[in-house]
C-alpha positions as CSV (number, residue, x, y, z in Angstrom):
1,X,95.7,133.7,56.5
2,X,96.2,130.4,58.2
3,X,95.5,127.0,56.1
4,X,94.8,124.8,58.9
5,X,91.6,126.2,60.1
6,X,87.8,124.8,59.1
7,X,87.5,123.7,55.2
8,X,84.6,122.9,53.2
9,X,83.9,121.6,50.2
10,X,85.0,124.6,47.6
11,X,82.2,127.0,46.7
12,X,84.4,129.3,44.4
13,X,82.6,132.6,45.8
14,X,86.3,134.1,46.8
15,X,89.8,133.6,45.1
16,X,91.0,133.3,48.5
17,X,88.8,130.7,49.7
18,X,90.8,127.9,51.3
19,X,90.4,124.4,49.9
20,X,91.8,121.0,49.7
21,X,93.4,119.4,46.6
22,X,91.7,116.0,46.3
23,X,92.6,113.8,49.4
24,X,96.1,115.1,49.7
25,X,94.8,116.7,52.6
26,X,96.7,120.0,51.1
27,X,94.5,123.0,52.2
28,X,95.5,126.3,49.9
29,X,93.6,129.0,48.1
30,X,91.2,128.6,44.9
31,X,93.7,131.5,43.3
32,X,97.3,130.1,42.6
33,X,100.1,132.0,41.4
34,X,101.2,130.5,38.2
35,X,105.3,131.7,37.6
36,X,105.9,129.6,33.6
37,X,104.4,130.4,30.5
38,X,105.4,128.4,27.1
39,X,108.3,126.6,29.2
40,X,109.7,130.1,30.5
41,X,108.9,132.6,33.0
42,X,106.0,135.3,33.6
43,X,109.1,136.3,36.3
44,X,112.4,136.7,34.5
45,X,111.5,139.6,32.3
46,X,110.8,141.7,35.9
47,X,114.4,141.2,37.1
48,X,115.0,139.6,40.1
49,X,114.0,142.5,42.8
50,X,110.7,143.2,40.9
51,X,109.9,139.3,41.0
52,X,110.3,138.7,44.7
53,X,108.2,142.1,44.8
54,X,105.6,140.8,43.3
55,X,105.4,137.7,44.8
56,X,105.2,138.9,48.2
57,X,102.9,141.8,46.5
58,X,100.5,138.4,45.8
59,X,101.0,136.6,49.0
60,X,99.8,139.8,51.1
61,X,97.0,140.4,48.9
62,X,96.3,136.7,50.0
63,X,97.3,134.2,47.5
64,X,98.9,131.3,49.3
65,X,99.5,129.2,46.1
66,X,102.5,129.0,44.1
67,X,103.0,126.8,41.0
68,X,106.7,126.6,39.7
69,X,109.0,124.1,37.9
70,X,112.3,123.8,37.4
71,X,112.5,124.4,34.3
72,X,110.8,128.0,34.8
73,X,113.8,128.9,36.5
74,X,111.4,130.7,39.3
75,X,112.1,128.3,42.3
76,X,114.9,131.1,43.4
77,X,112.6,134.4,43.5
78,X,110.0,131.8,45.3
79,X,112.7,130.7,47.7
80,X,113.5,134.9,48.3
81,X,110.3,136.1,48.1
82,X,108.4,133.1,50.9
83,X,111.0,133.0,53.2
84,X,110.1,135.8,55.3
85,X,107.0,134.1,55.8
86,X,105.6,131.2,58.4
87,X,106.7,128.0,56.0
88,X,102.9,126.3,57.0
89,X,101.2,129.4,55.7
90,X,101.7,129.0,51.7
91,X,102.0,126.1,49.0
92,X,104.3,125.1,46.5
93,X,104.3,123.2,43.5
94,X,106.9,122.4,41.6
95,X,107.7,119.9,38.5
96,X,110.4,117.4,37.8
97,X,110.9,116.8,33.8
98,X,111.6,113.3,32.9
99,X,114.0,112.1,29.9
100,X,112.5,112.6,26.5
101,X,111.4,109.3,25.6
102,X,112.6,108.6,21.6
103,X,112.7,105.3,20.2
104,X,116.3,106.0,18.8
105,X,117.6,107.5,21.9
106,X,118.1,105.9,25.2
107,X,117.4,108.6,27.7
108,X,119.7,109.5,30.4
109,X,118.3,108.6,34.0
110,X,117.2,111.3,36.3
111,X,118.3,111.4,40.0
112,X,115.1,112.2,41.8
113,X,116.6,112.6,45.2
114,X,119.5,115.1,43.8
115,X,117.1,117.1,42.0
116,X,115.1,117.4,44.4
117,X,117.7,118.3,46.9
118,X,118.8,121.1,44.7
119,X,115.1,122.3,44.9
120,X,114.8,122.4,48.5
121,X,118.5,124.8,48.3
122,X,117.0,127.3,45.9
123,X,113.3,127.4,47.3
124,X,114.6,127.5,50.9
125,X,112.4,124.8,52.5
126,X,112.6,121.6,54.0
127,X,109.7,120.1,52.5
128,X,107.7,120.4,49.0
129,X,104.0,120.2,48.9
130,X,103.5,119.1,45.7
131,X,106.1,117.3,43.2
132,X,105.0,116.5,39.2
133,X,106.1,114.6,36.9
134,X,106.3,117.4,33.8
135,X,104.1,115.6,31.3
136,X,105.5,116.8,28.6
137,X,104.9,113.9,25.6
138,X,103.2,112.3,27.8
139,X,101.6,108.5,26.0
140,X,99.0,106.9,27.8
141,X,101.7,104.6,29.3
142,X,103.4,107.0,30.9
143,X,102.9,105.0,34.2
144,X,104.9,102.2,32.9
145,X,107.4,104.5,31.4
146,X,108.6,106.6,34.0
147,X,107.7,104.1,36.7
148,X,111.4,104.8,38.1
149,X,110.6,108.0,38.9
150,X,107.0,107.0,40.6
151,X,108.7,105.0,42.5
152,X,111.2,107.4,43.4
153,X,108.5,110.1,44.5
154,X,107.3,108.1,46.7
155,X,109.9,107.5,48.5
156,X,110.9,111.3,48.7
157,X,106.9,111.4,49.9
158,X,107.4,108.8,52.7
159,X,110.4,110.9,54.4
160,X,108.3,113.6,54.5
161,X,110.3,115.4,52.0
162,X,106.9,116.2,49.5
163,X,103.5,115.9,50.7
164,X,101.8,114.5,47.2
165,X,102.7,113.7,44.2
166,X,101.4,113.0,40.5
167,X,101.7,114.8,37.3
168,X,101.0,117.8,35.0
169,X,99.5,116.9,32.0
170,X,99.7,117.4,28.4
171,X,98.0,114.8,26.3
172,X,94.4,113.5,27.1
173,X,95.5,110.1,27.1
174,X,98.0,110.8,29.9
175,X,94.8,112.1,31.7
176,X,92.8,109.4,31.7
177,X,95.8,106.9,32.5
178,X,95.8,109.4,35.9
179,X,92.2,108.2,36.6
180,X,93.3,104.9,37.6
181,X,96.4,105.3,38.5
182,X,96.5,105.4,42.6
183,X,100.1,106.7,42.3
184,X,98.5,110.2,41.2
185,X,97.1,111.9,44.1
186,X,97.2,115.8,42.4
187,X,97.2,116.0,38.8
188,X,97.4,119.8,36.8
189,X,95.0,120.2,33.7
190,X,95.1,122.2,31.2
191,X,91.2,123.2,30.4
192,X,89.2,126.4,29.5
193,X,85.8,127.1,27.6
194,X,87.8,127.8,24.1
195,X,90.1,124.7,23.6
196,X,92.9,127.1,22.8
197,X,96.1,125.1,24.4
198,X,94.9,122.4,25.7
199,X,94.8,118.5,24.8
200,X,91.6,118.1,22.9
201,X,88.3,119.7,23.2
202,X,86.5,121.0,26.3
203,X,83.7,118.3,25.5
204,X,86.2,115.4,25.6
205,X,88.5,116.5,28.5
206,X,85.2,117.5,30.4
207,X,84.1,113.8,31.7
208,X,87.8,112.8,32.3
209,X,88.5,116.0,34.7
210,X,85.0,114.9,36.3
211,X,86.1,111.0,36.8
212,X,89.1,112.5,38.3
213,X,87.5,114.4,40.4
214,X,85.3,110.8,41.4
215,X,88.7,109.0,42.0
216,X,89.9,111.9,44.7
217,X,92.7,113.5,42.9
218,X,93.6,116.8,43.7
219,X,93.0,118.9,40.5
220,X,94.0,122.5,39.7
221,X,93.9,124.1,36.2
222,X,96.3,125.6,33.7
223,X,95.5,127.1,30.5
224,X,92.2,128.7,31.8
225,X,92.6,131.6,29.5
226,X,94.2,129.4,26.9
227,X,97.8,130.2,27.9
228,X,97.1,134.0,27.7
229,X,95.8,133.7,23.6
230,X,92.4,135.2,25.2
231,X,93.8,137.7,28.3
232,X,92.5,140.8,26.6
233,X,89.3,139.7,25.8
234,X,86.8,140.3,29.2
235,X,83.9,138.1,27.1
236,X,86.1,135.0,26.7
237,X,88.0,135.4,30.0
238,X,84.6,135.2,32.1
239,X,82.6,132.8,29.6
240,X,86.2,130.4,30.3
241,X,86.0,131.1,34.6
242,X,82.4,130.2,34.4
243,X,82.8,127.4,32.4
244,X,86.1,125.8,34.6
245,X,84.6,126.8,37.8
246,X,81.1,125.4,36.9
247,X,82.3,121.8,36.4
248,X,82.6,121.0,39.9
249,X,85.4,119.1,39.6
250,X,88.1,121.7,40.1
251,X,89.9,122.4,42.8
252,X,92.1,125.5,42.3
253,X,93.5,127.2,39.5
254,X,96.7,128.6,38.8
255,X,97.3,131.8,36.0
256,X,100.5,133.1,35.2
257,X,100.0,137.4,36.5
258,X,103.3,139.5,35.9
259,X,101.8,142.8,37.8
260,X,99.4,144.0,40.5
261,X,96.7,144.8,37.9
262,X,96.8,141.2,36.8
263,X,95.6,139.9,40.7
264,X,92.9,142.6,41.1
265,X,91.5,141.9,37.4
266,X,91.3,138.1,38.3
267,X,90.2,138.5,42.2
268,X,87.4,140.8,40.6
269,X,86.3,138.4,38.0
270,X,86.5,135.3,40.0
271,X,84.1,137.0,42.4
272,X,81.6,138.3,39.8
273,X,81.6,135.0,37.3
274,X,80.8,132.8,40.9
275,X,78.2,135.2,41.6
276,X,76.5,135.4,39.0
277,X,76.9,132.0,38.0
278,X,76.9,129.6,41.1
């Protein structure tokens, strides 16, 4: 599957549909592989030659959409698993942690460019498409606080060493910070039907992802089936894909899937929620 043919607006009939993250002008599938869970790894339990098996195991049955960090420790069976493919074929995402921010602590500057760097190494590229800012404890001035590092990004972004840039949220108040904040041109959300795992209620973090969406950002969801709290239960796991697919506002999604089984349940269930939904 090639990502630079025709793209239209996302109709969410097909997993594999291609589509394009905000105005980034990043064309991927709807279905991204997401490789943390809880600050680990979906990956590490497998061992190393089951991960890259899997991955690839993913990419054939058409996912082109990878969502990492560095802090999953996953960018090496990434780096393995992709290389044996064309580089413009597939998307990555990974996430840059900033320093804890504590008012009796003065937190230790981050290289951007070295870590970065190191990421290229391990994941075997020459280029990122997407680099985050890991949101974790996010305030609402988190644009002011890490404004080093935005600043930094950007500057990785006009060499042509990542394609976008923004953040991966965890606080509501970091969200809507990202509406008007130009700097964000992709932003990850967490958001499902349930509220399980996510930064307030679906009925307040609705109209933010919506204004989002309004401002152009690129937007792909986490936490769609509330961090896994709700993967055995078919009712919830539908009423959730219905409900983040219905909004309108997303782009893509990315859920963590540790085996084949896990792919066909959600290619399945994507396809039946759209149509009998949309």
């Amino acid at each position: 599957m090639l990502l630079n043919g025709c793209v239209t607006a996302p109709r969410y009939f097909d997993p594999y549909e291609i589509v394009e993250l905000g105005k980034t002008g990043i064309k991927t599938t709807l279905l991204s592989m997401g490789t943390g869970i809880r600050g680990g790894s979906v990956l590490r339990s497998l061992g190393d030659e089951q991960a890259v098996k899997l991955i690839r195991e993913m990419y054939e049955r058409g996912v082109r959409f990878f969502d990492t960090a560095a802090s999953y420790d996953t960018h090496r069976h990434l780096g393995e698993a992709l290389s044996i493919y064309p580089r413009k074929d597939y998307v990555i995402f990974t996430k840059l942690t900033p320093p804890r921010r504590r008012p009796d602590v003065e937190p230790v500057p981050v290289d951007a460019e070295a870590e970065v760097k190191r990421y290229l190494e391990v994941l075997k590229t020459d280029y990122i498409d997407g680099l985050l800012l890991h949101g974790w404890g996010f305030s609402g001035n988190w644009n002011t606080e890490h404004s080093d590092l935005m600043t930094a990004f950007a500057k990785l972004k006009e060499r042509g060493i990542i394609r976008a840039h923004g953040i991966s949220s965890h606080s509501l108040d970091a969200v809507k910070t990202a509406v008007n904040e130009p700097w964000v041109e992709t932003i990850l959300v967490r958001i499902n039907a349930f509220g399980v795992n996510m930064d307030d209620t679906p009925e307040n973090v609705e109209p933010v992802v919506k204004q989002l969406k309004q401002a152009g950002k690129g937007i792909y969801a986490m936490k769609v089936y509330g961090e896994g709290a709700f993967a055995d239960d078919d009712e919830k796991k539908d009423k959730s894909l219905s409900f983040v697919l219905g909004l309108g506002a997303v782009d893509a999604l990315t859920i963590g899937m540790d085996k084949i089984s896990d792919i066909v349940d959600n290619e399945n269930r994507i396809r039946k929620v759209a149509k009998n939904k949309i």
